[in-house]
TIPAMAR-221637 format. One record per atom (N, C-alpha, C): residue in three letters; z, y, x. Coordinates in steps of 0.05 Angstrom, whole numbers, plus 5000, padded with zeros to 4 digits. Each point is the difference from the previous one (the first is absolute). Layout:
N
AlaZYX;...
This chain:
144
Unk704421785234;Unk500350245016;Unk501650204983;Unk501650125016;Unk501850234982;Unk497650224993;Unk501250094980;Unk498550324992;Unk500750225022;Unk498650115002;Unk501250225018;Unk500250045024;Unk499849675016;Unk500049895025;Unk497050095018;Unk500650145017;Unk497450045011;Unk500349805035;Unk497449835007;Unk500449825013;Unk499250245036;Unk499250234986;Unk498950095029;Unk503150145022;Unk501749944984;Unk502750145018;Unk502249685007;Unk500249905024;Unk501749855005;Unk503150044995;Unk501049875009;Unk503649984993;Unk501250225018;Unk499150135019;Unk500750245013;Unk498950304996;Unk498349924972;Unk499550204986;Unk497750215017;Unk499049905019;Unk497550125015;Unk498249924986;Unk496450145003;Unk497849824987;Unk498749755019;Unk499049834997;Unk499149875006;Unk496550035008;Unk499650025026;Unk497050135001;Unk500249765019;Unk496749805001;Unk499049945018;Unk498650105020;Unk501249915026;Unk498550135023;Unk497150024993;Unk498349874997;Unk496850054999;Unk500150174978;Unk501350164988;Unk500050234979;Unk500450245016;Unk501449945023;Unk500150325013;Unk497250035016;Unk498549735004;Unk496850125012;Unk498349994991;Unk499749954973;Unk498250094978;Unk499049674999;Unk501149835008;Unk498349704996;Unk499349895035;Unk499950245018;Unk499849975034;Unk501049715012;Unk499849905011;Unk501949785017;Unk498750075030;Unk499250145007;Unk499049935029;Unk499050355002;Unk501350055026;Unk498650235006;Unk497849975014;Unk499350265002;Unk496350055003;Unk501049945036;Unk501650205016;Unk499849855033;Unk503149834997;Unk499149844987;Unk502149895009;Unk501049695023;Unk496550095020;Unk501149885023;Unk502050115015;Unk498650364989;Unk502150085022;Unk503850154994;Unk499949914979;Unk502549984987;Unk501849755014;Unk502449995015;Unk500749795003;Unk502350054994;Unk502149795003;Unk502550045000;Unk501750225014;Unk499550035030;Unk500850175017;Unk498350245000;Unk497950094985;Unk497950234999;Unk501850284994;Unk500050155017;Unk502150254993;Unk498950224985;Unk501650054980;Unk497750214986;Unk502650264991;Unk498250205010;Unk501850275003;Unk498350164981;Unk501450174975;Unk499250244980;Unk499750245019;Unk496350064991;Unk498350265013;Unk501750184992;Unk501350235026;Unk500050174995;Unk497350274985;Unk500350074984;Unk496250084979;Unk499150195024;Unk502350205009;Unk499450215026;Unk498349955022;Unk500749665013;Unk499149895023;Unk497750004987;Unk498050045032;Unk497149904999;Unk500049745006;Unk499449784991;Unk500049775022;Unk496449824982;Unk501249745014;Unk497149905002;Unk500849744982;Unk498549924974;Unk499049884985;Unk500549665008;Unk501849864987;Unk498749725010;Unk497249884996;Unk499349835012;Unk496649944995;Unk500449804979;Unk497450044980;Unk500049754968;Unk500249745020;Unk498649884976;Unk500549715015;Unk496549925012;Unk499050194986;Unk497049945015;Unk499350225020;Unk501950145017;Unk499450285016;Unk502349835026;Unk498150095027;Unk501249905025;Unk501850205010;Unk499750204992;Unk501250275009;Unk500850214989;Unk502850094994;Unk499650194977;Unk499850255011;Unk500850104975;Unk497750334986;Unk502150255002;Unk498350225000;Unk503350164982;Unk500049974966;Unk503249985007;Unk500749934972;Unk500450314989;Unk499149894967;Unk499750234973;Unk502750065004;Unk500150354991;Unk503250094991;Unk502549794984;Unk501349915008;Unk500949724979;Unk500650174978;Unk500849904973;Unk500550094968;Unk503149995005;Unk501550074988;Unk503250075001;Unk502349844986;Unk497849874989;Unk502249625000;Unk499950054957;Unk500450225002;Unk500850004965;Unk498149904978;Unk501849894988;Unk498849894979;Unk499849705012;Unk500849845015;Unk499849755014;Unk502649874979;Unk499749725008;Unk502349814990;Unk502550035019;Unk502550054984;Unk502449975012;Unk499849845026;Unk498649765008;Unk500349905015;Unk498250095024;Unk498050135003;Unk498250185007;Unk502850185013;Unk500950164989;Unk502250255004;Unk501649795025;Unk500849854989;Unk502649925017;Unk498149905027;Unk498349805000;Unk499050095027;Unk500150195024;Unk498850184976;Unk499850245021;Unk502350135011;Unk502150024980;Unk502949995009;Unk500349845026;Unk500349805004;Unk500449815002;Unk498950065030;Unk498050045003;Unk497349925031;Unk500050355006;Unk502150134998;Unk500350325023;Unk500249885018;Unk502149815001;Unk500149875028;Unk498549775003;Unk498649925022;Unk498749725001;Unk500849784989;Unk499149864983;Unk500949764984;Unk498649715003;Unk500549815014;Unk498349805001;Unk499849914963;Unk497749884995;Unk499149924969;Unk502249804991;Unk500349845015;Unk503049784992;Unk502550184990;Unk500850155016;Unk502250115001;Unk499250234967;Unk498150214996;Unk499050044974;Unk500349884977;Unk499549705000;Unk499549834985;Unk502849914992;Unk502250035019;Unk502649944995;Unk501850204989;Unk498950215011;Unk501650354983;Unk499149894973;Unk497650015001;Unk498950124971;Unk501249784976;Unk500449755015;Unk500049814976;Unk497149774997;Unk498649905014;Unk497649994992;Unk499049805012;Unk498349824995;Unk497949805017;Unk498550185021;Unk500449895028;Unk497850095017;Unk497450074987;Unk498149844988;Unk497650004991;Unk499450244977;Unk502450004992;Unk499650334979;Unk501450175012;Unk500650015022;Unk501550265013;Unk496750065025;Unk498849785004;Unk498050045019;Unk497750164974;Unk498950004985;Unk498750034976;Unk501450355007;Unk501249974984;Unk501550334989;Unk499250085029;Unk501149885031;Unk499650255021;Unk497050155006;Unk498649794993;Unk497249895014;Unk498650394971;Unk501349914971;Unk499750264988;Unk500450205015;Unk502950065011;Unk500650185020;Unk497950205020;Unk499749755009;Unk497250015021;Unk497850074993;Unk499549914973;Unk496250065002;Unk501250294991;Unk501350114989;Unk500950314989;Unk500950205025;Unk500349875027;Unk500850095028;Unk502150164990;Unk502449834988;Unk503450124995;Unk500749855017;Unk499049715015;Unk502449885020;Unk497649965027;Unk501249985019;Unk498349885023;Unk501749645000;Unk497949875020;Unk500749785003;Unk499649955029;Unk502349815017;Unk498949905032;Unk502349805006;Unk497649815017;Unk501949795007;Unk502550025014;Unk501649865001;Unk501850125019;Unk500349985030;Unk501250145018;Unk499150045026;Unk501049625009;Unk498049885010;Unk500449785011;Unk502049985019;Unk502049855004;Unk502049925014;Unk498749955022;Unk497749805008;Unk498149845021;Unk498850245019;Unk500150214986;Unk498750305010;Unk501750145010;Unk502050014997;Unk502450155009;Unk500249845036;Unk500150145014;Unk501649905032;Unk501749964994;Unk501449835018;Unk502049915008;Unk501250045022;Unk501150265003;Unk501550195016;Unk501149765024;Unk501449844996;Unk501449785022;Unk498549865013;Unk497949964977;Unk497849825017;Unk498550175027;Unk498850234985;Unk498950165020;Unk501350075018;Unk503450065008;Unk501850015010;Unk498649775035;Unk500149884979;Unk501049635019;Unk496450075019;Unk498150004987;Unk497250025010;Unk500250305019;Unk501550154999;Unk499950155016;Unk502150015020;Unk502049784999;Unk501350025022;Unk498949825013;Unk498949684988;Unk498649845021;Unk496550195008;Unk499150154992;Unk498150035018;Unk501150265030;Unk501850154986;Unk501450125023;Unk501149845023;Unk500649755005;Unk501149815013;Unk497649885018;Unk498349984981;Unk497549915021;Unk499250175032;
């Protein structure tokens, strides 16, 4: 080994951090059933009143505490929140940021228990009408 050579900086001269170093040792978030791929997660405005997601052992949530103001969080924490002003599905997060789903779900799920991000599934496609269809059902029952 050369003198001098330090092994923690690669050939592009960045450091070298393992993902399970940005969650303290984490691999699995606390809800992370309800973390999915498509899970959209938008940064609390602190002003808004809104309502708390429920833990993972509560059927219904609560009002949520004043959230804390992000500082002092990991760079990657920051860019989130950047990141989710606008609605962000977790995949798409995970691809800004640089990052394995599973540690981008981890870091959000932080987010959350701190009520800096909300989380919700996204509006189901299956749930949406189908404007043509209902179209068609209301011209054949007019016909009857």
């Amino acid at each position: 080994m050369r003198s001098g050579w330090d092994q923690s900086w690669d050939e592009d001269a960045s450091p070298v951090v393992r993902p399970y170093t940005l969650t303290r040792g984490r691999t699995k978030a606390v809800r992370d059933a309800d973390l999915t791929l498509i899970t959209l997660v938008t940064t609390v405005d602190p002003d808004e009143p809104a309502v708390r997601a429920p833990g993972p052992d509560e059927s219904s949530p609560g009002p949520r505490r004043k959230p804390r103001d992000g500082r002092g969080r990991q760079p990657e924490h920051q860019r989130i929140l950047e990141l989710c002003r606008e609605p962000q599905a977790v995949a798409e997060v995970a691809a800004l940021i640089d990052l394995p789903v599973s540690i981008t779900k981890v870091l959000v799920d932080d987010l959350l228990r701190d009520g800096l991000v909300t989380v919700r599934a996204p509006l189901a496609l299956a749930r949406t009408p189908d404007t043509a269809l209902l179209k068609k059902v209301r011209d054949g029952l007019l016909r009857l």
